[in-house]
DRENPA-245690 format. One record per residue (C-alpha): residue in one letter; residue number from 1; x, y, z negated. Coordinates in pm, 1 decimal. Layout:
# DRENPA-245690
+------+-----+----------+----------+----------+
: type : seq :       xx :       yy :       zz :
+------+-----+----------+----------+----------+
:    a : NUM :        X :        Y :        Z :
...
+------+-----+----------+----------+----------+
END
This chain:
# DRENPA-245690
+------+-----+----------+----------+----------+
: type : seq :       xx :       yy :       zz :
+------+-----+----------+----------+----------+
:    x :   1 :   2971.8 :   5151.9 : -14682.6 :
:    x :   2 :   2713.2 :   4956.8 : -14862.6 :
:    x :   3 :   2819.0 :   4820.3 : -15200.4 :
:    x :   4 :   2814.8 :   4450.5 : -15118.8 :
:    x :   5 :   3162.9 :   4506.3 : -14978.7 :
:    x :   6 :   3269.5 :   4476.6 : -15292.4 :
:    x :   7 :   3304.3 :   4142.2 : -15304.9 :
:    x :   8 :   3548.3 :   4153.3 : -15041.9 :
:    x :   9 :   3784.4 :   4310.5 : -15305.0 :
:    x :  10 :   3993.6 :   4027.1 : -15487.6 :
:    x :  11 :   4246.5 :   4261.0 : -15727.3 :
:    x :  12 :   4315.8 :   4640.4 : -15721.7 :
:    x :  13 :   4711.8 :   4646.8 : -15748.7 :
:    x :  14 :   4683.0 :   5062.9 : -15700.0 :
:    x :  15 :   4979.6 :   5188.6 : -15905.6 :
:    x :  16 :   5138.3 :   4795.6 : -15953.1 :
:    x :  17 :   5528.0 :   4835.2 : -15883.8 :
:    x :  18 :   5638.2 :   4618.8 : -15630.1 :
:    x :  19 :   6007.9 :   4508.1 : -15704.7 :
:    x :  20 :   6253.0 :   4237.1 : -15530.3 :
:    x :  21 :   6586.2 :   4115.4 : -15738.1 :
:    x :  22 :   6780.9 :   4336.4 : -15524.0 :
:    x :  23 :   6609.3 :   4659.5 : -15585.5 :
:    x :  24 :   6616.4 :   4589.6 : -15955.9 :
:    x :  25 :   6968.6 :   4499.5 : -15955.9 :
:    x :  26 :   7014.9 :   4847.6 : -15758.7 :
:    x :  27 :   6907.8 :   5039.2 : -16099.9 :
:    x :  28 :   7146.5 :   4889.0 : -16311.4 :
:    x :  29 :   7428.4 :   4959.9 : -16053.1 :
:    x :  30 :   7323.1 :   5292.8 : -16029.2 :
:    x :  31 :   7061.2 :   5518.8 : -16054.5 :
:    x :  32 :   7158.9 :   5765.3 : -15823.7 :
:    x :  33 :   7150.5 :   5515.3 : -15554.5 :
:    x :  34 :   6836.5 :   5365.2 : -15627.6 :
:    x :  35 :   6648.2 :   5694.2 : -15641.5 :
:    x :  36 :   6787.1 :   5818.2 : -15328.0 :
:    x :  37 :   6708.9 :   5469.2 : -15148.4 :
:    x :  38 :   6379.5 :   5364.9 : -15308.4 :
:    x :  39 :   6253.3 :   5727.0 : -15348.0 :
:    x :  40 :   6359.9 :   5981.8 : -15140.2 :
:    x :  41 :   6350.3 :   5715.1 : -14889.3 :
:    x :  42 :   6684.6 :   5784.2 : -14753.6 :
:    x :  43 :   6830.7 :   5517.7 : -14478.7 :
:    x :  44 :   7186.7 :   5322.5 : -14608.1 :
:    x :  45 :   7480.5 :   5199.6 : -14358.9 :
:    x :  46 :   7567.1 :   4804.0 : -14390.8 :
:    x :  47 :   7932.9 :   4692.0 : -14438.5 :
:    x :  48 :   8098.1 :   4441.2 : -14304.3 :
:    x :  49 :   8080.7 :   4140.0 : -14597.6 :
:    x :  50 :   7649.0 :   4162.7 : -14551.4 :
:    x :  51 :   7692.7 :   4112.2 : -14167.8 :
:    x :  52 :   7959.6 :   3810.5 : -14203.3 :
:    x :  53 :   7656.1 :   3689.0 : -14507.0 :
:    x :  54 :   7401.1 :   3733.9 : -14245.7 :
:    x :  55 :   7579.8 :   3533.9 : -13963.6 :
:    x :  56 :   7625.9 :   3285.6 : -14213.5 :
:    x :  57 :   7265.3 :   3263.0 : -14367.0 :
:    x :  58 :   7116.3 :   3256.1 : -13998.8 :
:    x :  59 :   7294.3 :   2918.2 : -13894.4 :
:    x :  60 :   7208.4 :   2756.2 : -14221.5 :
:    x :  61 :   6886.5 :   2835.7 : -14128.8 :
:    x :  62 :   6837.9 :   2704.7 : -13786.9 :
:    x :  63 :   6990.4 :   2413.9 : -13870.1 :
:    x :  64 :   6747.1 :   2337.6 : -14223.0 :
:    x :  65 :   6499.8 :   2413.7 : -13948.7 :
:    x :  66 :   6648.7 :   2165.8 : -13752.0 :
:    x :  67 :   6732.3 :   2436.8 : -13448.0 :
:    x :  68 :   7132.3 :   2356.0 : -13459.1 :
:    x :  69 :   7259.3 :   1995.7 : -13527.0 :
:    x :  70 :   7557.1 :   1917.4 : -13750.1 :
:    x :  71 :   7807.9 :   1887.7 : -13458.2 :
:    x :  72 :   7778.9 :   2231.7 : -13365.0 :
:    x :  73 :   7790.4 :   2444.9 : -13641.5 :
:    x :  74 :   8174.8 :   2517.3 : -13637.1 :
:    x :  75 :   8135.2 :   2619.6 : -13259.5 :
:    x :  76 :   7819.1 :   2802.1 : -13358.6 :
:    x :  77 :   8022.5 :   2994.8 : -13614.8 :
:    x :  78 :   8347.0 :   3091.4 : -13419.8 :
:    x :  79 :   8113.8 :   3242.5 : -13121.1 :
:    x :  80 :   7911.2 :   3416.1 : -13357.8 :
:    x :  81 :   8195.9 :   3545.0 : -13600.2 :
:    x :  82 :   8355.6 :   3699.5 : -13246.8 :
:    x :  83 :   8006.0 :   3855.6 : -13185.1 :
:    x :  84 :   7892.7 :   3954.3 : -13515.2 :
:    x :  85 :   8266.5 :   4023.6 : -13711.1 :
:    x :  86 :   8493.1 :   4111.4 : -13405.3 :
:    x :  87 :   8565.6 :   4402.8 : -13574.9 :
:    x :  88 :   8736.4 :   4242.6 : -13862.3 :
:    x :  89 :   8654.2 :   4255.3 : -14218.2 :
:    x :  90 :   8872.9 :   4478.2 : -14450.8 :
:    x :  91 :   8792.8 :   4666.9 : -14805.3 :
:    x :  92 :   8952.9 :   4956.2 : -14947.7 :
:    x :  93 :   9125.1 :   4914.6 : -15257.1 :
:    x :  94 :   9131.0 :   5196.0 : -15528.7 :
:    x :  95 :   9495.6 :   5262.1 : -15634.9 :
:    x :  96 :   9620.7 :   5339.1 : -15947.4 :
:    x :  97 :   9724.8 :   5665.7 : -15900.7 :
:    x :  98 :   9462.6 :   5746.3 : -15723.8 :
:    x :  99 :   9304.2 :   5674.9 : -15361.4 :
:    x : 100 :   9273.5 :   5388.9 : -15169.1 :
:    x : 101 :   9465.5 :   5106.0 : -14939.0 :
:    x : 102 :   9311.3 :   4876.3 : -14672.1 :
:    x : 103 :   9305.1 :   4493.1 : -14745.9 :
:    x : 104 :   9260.1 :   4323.9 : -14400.2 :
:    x : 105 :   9032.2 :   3948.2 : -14526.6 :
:    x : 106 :   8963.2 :   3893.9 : -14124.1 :
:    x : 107 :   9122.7 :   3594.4 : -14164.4 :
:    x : 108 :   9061.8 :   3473.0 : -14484.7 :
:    x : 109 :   8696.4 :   3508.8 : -14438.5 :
:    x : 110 :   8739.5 :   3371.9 : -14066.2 :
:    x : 111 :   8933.6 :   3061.6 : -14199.8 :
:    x : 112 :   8744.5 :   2965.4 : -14482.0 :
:    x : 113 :   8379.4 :   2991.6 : -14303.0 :
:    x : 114 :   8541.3 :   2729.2 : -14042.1 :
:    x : 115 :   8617.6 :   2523.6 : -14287.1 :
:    x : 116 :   8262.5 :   2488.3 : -14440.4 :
:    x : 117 :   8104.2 :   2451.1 : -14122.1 :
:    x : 118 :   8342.2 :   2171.7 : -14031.3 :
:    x : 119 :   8304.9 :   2003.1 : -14349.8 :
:    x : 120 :   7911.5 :   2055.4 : -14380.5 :
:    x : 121 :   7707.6 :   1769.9 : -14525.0 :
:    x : 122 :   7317.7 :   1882.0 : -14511.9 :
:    x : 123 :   7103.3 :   1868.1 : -14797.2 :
:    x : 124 :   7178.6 :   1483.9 : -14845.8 :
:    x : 125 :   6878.3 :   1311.9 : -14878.8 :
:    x : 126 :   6647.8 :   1604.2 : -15018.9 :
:    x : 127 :   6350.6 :   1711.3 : -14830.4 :
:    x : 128 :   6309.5 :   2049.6 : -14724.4 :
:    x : 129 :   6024.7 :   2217.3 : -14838.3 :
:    x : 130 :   6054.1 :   2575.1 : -14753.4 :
:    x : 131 :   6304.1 :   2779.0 : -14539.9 :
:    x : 132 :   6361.8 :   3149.8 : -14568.8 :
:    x : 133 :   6017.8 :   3100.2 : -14784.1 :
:    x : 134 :   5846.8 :   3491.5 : -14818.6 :
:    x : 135 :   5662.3 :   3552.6 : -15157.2 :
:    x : 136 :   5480.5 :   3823.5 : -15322.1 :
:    x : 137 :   5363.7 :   3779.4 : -15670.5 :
:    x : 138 :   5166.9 :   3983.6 : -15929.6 :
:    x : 139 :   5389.5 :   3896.4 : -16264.9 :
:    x : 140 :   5295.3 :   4004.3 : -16664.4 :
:    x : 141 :   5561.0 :   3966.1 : -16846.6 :
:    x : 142 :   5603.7 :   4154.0 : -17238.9 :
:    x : 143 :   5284.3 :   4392.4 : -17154.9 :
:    x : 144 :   5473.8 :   4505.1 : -16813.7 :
:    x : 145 :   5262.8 :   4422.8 : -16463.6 :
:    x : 146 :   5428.2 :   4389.8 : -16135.7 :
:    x : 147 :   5440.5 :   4252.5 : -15826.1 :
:    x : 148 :   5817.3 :   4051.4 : -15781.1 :
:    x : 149 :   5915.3 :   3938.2 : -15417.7 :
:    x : 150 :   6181.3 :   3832.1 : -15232.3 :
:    x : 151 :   6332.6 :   3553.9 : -14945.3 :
:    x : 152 :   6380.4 :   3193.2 : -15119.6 :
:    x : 153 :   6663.1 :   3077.5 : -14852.9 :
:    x : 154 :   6562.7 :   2778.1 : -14887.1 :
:    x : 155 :   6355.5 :   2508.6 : -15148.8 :
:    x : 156 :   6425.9 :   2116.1 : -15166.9 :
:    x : 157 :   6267.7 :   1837.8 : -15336.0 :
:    x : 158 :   6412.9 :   1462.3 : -15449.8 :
:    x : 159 :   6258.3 :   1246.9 : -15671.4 :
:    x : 160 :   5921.5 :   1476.9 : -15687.4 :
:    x : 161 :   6115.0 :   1773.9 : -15805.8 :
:    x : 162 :   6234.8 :   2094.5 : -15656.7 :
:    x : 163 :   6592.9 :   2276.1 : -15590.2 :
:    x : 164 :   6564.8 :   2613.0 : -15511.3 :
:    x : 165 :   6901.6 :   2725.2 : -15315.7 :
:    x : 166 :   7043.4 :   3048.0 : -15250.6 :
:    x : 167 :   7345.7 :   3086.0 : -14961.7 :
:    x : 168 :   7629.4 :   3332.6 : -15099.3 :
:    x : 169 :   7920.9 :   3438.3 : -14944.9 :
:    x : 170 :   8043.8 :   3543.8 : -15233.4 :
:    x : 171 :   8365.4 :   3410.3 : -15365.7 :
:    x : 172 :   8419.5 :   3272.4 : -15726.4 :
:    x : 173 :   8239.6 :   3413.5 : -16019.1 :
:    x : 174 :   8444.2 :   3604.9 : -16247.0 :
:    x : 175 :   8268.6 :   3519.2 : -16579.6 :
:    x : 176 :   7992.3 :   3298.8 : -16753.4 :
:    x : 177 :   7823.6 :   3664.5 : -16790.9 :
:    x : 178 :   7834.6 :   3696.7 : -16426.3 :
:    x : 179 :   7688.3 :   3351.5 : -16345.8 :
:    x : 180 :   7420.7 :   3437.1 : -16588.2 :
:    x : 181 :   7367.1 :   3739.5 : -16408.1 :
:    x : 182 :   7343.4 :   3619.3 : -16038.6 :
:    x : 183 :   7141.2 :   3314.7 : -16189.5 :
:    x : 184 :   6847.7 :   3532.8 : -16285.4 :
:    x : 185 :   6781.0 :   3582.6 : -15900.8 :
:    x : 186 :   6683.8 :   3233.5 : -15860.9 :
:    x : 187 :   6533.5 :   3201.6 : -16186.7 :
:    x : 188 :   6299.1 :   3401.1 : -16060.9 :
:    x : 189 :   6219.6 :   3215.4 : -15782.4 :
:    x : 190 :   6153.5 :   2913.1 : -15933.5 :
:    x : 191 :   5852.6 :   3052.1 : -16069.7 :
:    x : 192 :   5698.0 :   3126.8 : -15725.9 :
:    x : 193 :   5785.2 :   2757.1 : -15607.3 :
:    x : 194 :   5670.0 :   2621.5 : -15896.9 :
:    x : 195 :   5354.2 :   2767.7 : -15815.7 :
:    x : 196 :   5328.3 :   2704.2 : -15460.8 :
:    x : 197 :   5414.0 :   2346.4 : -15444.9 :
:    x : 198 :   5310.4 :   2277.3 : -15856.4 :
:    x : 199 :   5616.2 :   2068.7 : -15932.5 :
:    x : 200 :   5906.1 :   2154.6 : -16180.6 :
:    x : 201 :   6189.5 :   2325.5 : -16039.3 :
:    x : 202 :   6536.8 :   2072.1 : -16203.5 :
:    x : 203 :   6802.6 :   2279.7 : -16043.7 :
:    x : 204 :   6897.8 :   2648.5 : -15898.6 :
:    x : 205 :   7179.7 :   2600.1 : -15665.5 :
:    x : 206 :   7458.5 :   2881.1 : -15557.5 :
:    x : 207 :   7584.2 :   2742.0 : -15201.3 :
:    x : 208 :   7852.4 :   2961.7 : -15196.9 :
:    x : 209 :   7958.2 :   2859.1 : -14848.1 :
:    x : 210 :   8289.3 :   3087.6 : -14807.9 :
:    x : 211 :   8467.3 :   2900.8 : -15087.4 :
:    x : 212 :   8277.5 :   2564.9 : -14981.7 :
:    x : 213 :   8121.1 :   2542.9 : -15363.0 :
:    x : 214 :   7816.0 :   2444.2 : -15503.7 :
:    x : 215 :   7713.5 :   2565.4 : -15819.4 :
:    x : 216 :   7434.5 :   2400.6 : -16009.5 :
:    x : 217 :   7238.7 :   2483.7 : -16272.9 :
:    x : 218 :   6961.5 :   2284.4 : -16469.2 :
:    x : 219 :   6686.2 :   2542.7 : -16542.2 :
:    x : 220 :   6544.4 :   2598.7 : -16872.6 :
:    x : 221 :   6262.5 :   2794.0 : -17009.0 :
:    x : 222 :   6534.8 :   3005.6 : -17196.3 :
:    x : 223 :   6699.9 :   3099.3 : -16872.5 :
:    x : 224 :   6365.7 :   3176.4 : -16696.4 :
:    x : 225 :   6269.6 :   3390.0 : -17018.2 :
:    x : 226 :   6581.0 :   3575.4 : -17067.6 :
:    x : 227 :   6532.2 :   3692.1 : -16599.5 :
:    x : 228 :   6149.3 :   3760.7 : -16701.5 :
:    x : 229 :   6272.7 :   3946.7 : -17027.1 :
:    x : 230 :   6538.1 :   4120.1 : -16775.7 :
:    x : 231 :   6299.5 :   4185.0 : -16528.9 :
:    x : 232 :   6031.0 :   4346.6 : -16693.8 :
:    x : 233 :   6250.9 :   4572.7 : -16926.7 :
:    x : 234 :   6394.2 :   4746.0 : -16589.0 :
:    x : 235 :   6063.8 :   4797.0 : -16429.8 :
:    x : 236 :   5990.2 :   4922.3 : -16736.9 :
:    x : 237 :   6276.1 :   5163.1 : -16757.7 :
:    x : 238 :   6288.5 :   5271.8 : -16383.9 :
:    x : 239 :   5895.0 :   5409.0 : -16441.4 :
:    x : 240 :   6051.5 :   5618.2 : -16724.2 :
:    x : 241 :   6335.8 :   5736.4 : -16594.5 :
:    x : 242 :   6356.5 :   6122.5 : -16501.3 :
:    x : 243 :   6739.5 :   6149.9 : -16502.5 :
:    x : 244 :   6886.8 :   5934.3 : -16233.5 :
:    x : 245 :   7291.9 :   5959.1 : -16321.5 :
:    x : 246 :   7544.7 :   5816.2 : -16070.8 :
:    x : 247 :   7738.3 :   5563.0 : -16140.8 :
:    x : 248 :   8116.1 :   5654.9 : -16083.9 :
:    x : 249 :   8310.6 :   5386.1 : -16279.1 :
:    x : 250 :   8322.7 :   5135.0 : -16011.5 :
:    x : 251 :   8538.3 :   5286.7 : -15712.3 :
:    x : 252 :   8511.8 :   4958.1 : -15544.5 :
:    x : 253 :   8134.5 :   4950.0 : -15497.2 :
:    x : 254 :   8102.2 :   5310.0 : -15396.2 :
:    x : 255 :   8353.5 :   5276.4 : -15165.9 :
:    x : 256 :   8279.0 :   4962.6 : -14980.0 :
:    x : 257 :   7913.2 :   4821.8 : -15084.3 :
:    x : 258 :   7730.0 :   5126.8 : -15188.7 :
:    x : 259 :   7475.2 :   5196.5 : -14872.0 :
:    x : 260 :   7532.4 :   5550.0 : -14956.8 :
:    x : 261 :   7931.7 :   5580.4 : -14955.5 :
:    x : 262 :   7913.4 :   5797.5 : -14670.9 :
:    x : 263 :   7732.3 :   6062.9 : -14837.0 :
:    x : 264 :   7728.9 :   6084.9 : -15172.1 :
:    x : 265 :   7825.0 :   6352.1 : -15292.6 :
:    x : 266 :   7945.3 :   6194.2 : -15604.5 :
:    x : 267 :   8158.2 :   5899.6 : -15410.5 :
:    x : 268 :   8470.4 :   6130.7 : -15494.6 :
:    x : 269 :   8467.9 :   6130.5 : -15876.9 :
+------+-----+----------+----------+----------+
END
């Protein structure tokens, strides 16, 4: 190959860690899981609450893309909650002396999702920008390079500034600290659509459509420092680590969200 190719090449990212919020967050819930997934490459199972979330997310989506109209999202949902959840939707619950019950939420979940979809608004009079928006950036944050992406579910603008909105199915937050935790996803974000469409990002939004709430948060350079700061301190631990402990405090996660519940061998303890 003659050397004038060169200029083809823009950046050599050879040996750049490519990380999405999820796979971050994955560390810090444990190790274990993240080496066997991420490393060793091993396949996980779903559950049941990510395919109701996924249901959910993909009529949102048609209709910001303007593929189902207002009028038929409730009908939309109960054909595709038969399809999709017909199963049901149960957890197990750890006991206090030990082991587990079954919680049937069929209906909860089933009744509340109705309810949003019957009672949905749109994005009032925002423009949509970007729907189920893809993004790969190469980030340098505190002397630690790497590339960050993710799904933006969707990105708004009103009065020449953006809102970049998340869908959860997720029910109330527990604590500020959680807020603050789930708020770094979309901190995140907002640095890619600020750089895409070079306006400010106002607002991160948690449509947390199986409790019909919108949270809203104005975003500040301290919260956007404090997800870089998180951010780059996990990359840099996960390239250090050697050790990769389970985690086998939180009986509710391995039993019902962990990927891996159906073989661990530490799920037990």
């Amino acid at each position: 190959m003659s050397i004038k190719f060169e200029d083809a090449v823009i950046k050599d990212l050879t040996g750049i860690g490519r990380y999405s919020f999820s796979r971050l967050s994955t560390y810090h819930t444990c190790q274990y899981q993240y080496n066997e997934h991420y490393n060793n490459r091993k396949n996980g199972v779903g559950n049941t609450f990510a395919s109701y979330g996924t249901m959910a997310h993909a009529i949102l989506e048609e209709f910001s893309r303007k593929e189902l109209e207002k009028e038929d999202l409730a009908k939309e949902y109960k054909e595709r909650f038969e399809k999709e959840c017909g199963d049901g939707i149960s957890m197990s619950i750890p006991k206090k002396d030990g082991g587990f019950f079954e919680k049937d939420l069929t209906d909860l979940y089933y009744n509340s999702g109705l309810a949003y979809f019957e009672d949905f608004n749109g994005w009032d009079d925002m423009e949509v920008l970007g729907i189920e928006e893809h993004f790969d950036i190469l980030l340098k944050h505190n002397d630690v390079n790497f590339i960050f992406n993710g799904f933006i579910d969707l990105v708004t603008e009103k009065d020449n500034c953006l809102y970049v909105i998340d869908h959860k199915s997720k029910g109330k937050f527990k604590s500020k600290k959680e807020q603050a935790k789930y708020r770094r996803q979309l901190a995140l974000y907002a640095i890619y659509a600020e750089h895409k469409w070079q306006k400010e990002v106002k607002e991160v939004w948690f449509n947390q459509f199986r409790i019909n709430t919108t949270m809203k948060y104005e975003l500040t350079d301290k919260i956007v420092k404090e997800a870089l700061d998180w951010a780059s301190d996990t990359v840099k631990d996960i390239e250090s680590e050697v050790m990769w402990l389970p985690n086998t405090s939180d009986a509710f996660y391995c039993k019902n969200l962990c990927d891996l519940r159906n073989e661990c061998p530490y799920s037990k303890q």
